[in-house]
N, CA, C and O atoms as a GROMACS GRO file, in nm:
protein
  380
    1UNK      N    1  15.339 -20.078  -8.053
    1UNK     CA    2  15.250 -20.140  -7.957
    1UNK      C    3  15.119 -20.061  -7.949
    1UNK      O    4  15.119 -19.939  -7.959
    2UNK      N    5  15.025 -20.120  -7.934
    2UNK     CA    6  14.840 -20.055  -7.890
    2UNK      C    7  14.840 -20.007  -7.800
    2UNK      O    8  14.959 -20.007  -7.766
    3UNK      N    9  14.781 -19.957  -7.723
    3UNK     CA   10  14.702 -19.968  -7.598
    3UNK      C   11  14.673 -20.054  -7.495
    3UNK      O   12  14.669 -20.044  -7.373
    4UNK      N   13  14.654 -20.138  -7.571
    4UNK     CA   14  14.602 -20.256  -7.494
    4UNK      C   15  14.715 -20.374  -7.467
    4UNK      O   16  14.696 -20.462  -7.384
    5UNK      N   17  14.838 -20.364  -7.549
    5UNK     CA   18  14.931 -20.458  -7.497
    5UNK      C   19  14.982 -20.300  -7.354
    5UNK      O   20  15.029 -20.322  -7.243
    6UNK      N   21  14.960 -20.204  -7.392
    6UNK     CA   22  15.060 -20.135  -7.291
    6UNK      C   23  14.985 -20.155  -7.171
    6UNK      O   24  15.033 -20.179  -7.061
    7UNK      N   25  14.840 -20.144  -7.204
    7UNK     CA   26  14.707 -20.167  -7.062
    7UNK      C   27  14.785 -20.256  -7.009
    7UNK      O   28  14.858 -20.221  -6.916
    8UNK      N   29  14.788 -20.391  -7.055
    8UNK     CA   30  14.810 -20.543  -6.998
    8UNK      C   31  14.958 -20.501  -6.955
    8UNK      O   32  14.950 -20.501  -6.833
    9UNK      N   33  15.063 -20.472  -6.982
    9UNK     CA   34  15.174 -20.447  -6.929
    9UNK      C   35  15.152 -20.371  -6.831
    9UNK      O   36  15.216 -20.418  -6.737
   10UNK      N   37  15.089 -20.264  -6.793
   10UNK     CA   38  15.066 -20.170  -6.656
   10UNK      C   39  15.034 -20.279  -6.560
   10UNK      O   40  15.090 -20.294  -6.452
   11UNK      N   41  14.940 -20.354  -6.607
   11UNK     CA   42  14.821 -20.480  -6.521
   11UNK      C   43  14.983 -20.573  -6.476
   11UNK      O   44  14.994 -20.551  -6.356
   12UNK      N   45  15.043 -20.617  -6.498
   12UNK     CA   46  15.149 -20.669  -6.462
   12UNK      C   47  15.237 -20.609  -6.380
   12UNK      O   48  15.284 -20.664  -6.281
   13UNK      N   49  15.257 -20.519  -6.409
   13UNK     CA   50  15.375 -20.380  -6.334
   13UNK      C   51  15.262 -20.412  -6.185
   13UNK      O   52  15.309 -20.440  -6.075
   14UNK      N   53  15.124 -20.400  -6.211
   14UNK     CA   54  15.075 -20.336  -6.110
   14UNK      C   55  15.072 -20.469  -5.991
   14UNK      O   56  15.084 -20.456  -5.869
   15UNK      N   57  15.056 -20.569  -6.052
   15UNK     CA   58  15.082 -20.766  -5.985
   15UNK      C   59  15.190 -20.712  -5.933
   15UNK      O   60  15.163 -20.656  -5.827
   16UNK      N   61  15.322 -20.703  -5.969
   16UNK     CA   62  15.446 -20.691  -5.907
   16UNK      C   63  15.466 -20.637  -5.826
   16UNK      O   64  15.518 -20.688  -5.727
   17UNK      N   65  15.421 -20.472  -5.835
   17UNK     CA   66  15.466 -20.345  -5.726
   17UNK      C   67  15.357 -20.324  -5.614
   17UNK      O   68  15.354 -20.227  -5.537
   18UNK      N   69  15.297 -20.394  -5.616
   18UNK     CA   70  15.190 -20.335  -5.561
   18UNK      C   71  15.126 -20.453  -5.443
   18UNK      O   72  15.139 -20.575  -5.444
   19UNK      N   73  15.050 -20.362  -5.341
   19UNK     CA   74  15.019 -20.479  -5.235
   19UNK      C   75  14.843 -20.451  -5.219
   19UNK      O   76  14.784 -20.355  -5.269
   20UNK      N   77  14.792 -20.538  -5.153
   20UNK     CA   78  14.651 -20.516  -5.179
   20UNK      C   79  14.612 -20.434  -5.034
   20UNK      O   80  14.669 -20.453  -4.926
   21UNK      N   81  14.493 -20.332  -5.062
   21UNK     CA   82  14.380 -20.353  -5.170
   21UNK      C   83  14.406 -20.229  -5.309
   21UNK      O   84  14.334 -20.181  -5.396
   22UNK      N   85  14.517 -20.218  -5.277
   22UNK     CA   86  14.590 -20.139  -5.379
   22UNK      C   87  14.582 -20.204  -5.522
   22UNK      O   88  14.532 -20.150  -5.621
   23UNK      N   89  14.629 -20.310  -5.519
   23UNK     CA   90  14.660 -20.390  -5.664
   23UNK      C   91  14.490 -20.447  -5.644
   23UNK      O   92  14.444 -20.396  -5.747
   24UNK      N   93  14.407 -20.497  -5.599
   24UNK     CA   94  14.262 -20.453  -5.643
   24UNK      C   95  14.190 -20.346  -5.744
   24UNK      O   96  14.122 -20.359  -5.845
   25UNK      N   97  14.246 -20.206  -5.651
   25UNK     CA   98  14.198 -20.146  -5.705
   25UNK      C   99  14.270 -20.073  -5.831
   25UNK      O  100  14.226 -19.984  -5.905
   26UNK      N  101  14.343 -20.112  -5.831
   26UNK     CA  102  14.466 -20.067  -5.978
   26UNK      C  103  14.393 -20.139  -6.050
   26UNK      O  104  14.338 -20.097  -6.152
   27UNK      N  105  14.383 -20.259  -6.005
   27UNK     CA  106  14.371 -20.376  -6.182
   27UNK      C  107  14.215 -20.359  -6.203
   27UNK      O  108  14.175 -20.406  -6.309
   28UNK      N  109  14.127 -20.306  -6.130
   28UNK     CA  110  13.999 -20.277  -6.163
   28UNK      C  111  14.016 -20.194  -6.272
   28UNK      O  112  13.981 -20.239  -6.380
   29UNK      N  113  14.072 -20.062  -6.266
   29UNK     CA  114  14.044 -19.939  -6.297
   29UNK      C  115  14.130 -19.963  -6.482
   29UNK      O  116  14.099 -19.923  -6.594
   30UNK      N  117  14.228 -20.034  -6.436
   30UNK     CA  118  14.307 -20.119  -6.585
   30UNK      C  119  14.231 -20.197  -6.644
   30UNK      O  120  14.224 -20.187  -6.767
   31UNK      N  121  14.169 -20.276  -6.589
   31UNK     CA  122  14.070 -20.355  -6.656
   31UNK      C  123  13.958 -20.272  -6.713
   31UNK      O  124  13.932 -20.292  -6.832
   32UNK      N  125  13.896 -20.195  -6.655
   32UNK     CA  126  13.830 -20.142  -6.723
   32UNK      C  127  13.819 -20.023  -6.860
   32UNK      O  128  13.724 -19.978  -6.925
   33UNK      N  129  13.997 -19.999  -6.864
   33UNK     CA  130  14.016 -19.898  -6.909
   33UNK      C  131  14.085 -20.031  -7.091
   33UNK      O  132  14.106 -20.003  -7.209
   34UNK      N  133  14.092 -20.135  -7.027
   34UNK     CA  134  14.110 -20.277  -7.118
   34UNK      C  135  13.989 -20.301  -7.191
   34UNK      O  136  14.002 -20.325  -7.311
   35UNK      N  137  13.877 -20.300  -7.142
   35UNK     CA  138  13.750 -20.337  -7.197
   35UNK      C  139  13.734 -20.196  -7.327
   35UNK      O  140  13.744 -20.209  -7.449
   36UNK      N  141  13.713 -20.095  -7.266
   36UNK     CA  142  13.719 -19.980  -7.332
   36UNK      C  143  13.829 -19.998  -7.466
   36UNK      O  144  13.772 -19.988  -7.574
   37UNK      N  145  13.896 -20.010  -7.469
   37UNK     CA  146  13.964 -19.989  -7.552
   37UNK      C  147  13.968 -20.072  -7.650
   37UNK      O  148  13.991 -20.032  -7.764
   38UNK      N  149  13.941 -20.225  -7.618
   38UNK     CA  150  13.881 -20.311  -7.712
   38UNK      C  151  13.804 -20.262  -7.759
   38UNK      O  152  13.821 -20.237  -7.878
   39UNK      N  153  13.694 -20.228  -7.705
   39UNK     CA  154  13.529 -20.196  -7.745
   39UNK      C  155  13.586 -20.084  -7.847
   39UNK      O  156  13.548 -20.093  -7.963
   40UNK      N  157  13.674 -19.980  -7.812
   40UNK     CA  158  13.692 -19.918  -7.929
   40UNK      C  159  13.725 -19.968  -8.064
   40UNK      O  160  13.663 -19.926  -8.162
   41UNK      N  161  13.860 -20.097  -8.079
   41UNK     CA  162  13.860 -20.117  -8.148
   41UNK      C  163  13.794 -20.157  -8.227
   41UNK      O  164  13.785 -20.129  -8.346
   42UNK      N  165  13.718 -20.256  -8.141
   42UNK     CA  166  13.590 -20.360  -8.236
   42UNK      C  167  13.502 -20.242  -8.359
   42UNK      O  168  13.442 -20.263  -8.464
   43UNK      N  169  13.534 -20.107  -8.275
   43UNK     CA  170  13.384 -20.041  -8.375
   43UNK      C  171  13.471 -19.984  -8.444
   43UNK      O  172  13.413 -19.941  -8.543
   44UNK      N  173  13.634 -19.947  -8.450
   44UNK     CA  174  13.667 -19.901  -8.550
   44UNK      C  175  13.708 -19.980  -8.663
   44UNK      O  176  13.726 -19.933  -8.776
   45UNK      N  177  13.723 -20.094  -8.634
   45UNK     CA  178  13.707 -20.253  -8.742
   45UNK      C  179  13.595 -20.256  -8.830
   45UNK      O  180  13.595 -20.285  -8.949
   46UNK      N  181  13.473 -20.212  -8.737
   46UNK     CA  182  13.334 -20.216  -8.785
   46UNK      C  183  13.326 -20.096  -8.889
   46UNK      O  184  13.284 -20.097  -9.005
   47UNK      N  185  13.374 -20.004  -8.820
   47UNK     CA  186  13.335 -19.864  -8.941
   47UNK      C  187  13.453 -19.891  -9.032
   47UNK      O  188  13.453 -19.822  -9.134
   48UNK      N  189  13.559 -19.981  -9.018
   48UNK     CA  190  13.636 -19.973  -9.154
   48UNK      C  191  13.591 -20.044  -9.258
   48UNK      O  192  13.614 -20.023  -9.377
   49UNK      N  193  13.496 -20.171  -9.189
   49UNK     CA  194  13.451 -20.252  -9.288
   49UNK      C  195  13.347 -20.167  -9.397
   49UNK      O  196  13.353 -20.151  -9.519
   50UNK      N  197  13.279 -20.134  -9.324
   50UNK     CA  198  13.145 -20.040  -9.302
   50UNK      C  199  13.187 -19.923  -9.464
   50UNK      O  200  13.119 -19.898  -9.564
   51UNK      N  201  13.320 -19.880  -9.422
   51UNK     CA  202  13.316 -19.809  -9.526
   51UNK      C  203  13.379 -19.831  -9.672
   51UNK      O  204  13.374 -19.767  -9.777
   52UNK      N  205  13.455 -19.980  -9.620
   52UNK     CA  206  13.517 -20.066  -9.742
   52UNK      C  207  13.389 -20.096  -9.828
   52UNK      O  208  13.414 -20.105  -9.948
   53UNK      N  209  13.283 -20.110  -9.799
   53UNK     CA  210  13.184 -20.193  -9.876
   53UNK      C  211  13.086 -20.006  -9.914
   53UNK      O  212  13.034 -19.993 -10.025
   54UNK      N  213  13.080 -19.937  -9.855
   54UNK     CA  214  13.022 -19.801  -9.950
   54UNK      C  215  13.093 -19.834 -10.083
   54UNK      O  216  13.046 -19.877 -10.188
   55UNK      N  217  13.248 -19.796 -10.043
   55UNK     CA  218  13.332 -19.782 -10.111
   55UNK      C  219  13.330 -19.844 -10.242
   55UNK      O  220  13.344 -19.780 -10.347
   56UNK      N  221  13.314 -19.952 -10.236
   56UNK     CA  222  13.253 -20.067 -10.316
   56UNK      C  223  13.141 -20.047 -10.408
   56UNK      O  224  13.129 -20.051 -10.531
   57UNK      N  225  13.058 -20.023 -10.302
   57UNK     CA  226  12.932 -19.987 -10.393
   57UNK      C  227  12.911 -19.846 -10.464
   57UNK      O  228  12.865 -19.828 -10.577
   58UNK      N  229  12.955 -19.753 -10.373
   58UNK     CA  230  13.019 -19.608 -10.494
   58UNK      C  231  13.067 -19.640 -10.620
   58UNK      O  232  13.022 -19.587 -10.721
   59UNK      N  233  13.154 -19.718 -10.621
   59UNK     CA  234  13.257 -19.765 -10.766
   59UNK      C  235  13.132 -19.859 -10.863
   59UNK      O  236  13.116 -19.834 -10.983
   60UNK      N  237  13.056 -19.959 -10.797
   60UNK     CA  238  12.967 -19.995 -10.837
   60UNK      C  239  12.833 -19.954 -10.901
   60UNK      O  240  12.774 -20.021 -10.986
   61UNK      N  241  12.806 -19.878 -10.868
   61UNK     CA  242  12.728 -19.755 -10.888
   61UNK      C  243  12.721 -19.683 -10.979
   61UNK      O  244  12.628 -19.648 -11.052
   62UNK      N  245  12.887 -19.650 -10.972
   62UNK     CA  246  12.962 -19.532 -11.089
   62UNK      C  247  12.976 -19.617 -11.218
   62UNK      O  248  12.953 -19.548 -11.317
   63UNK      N  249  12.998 -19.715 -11.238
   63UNK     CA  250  12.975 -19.797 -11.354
   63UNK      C  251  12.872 -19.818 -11.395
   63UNK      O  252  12.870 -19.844 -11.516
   64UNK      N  253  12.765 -19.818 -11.336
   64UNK     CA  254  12.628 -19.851 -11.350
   64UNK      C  255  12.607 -19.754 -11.427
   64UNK      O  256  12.564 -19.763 -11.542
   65UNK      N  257  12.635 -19.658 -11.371
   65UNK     CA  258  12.595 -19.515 -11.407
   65UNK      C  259  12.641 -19.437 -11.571
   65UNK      O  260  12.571 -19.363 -11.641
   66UNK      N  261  12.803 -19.494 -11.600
   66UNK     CA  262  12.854 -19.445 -11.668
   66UNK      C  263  12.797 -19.583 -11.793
   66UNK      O  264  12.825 -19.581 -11.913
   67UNK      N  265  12.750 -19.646 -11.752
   67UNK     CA  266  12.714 -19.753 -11.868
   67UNK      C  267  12.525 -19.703 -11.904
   67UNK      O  268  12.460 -19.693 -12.008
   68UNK      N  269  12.504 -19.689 -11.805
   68UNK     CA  270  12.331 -19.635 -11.846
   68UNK      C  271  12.358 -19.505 -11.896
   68UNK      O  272  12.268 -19.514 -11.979
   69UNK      N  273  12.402 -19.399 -11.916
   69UNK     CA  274  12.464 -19.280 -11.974
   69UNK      C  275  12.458 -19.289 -12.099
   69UNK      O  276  12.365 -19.247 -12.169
   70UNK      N  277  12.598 -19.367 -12.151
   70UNK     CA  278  12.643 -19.423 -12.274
   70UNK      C  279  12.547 -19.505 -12.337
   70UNK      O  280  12.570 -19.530 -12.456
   71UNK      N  281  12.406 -19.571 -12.269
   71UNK     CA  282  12.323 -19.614 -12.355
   71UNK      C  283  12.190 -19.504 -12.377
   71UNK      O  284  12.130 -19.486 -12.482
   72UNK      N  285  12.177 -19.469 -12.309
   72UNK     CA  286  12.092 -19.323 -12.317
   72UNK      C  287  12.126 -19.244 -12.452
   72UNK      O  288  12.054 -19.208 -12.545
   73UNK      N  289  12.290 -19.228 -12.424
   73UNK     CA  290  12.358 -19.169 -12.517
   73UNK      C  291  12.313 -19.218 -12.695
   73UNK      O  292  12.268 -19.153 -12.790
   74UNK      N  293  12.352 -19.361 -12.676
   74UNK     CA  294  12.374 -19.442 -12.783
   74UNK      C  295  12.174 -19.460 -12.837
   74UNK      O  296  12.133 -19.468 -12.952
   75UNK      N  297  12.110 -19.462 -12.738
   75UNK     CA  298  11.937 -19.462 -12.776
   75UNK      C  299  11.917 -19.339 -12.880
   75UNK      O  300  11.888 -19.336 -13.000
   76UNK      N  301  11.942 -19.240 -12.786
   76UNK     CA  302  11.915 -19.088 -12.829
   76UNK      C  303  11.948 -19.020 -12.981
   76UNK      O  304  11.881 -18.954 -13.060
   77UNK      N  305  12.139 -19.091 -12.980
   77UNK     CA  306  12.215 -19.076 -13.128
   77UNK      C  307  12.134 -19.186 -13.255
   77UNK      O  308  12.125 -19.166 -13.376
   78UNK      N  309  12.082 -19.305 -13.170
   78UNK     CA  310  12.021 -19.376 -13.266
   78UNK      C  311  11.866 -19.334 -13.315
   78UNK      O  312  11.823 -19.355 -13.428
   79UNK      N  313  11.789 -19.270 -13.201
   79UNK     CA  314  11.707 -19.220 -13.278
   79UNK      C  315  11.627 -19.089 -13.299
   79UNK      O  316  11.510 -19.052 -13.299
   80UNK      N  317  11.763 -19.034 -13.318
   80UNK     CA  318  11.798 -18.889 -13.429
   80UNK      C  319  11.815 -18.893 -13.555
   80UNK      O  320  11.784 -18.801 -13.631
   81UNK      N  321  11.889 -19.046 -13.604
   81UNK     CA  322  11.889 -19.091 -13.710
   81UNK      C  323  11.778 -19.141 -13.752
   81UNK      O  324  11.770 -19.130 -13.874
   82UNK      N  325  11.688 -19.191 -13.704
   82UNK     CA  326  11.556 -19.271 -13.771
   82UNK      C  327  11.427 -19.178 -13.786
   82UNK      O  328  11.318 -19.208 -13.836
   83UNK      N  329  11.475 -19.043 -13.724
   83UNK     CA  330  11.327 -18.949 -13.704
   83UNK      C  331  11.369 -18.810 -13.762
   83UNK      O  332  11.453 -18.758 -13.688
   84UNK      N  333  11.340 -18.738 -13.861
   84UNK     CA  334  11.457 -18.624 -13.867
   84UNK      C  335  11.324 -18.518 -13.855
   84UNK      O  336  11.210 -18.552 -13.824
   85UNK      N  337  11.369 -18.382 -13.889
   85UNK     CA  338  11.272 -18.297 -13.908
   85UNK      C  339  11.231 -18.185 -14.021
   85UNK      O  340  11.312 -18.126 -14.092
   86UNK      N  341  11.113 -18.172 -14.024
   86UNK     CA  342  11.112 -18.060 -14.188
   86UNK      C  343  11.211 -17.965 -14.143
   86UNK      O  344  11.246 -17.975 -14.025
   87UNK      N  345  11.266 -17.870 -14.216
   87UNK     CA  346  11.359 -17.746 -14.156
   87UNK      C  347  11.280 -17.634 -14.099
   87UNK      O  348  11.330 -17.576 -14.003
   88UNK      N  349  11.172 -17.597 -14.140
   88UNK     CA  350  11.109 -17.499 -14.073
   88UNK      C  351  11.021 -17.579 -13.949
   88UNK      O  352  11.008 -17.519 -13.843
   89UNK      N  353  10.988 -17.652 -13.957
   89UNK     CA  354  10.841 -17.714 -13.882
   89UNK      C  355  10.954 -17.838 -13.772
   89UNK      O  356  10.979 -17.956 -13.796
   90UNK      N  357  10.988 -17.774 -13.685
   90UNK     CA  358  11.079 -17.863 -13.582
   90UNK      C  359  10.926 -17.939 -13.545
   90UNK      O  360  10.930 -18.045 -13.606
   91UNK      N  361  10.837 -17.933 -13.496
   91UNK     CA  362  10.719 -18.034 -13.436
   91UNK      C  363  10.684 -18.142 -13.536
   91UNK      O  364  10.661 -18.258 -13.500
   92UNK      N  365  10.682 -18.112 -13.639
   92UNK     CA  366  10.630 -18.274 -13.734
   92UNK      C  367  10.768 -18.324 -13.796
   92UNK      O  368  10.863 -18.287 -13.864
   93UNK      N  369  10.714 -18.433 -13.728
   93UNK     CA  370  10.849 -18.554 -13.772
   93UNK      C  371  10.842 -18.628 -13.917
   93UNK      O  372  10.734 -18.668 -13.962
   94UNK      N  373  10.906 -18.637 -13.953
   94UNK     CA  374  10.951 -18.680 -14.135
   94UNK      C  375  10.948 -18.828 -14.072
   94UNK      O  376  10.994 -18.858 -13.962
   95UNK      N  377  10.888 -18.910 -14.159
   95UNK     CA  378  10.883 -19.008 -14.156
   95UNK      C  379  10.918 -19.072 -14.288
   95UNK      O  380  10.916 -19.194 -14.299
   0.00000   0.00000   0.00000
């Protein structure tokens, strides 16, 4: 059980046992302690979503990443082959 079914179960206990302005002020202080605790949930829903979709885009990212790499890679190996160099004279390129 949550919180909030146990909140709402106190809020009942408190209908039953209780005589007014007692059960007034019980179910105020429950109610409010009801709102709260929703409100918590709502934002920890929010930050789970919140971090499902980083999450997402991290992995997204990381592919991006590991694919622009491997063509960098694959540019670089390709043109090492098309440009070489004299053996002494690394600055002028053999054409």
């Amino acid at each position: 059980m949550n919180i909030v079914t146990h909140l709402q179960e106190l809020d009942n206990l408190i209908i039953e046992h209780t005589k007014p302005p007692v059960t007034a002020m019980l179910r105020n202080k429950v109610a409010f302690c009801i709102e709260q605790a929703q409100a918590r949930a709502a934002d920890v829903e929010r930050q789970e979503q919140t971090l499902s979709q980083q999450i997402e885009t991290i992995e997204r990212l990381s592919k991006s990443e590991a694919a622009l790499k491997a063509e960098i890679a694959r540019r670089d190996a390709e043109a090492d082959t098309q440009v070489g160099f004299h053996f002494g004279d690394s600055t002028r390129p053999v054409v």
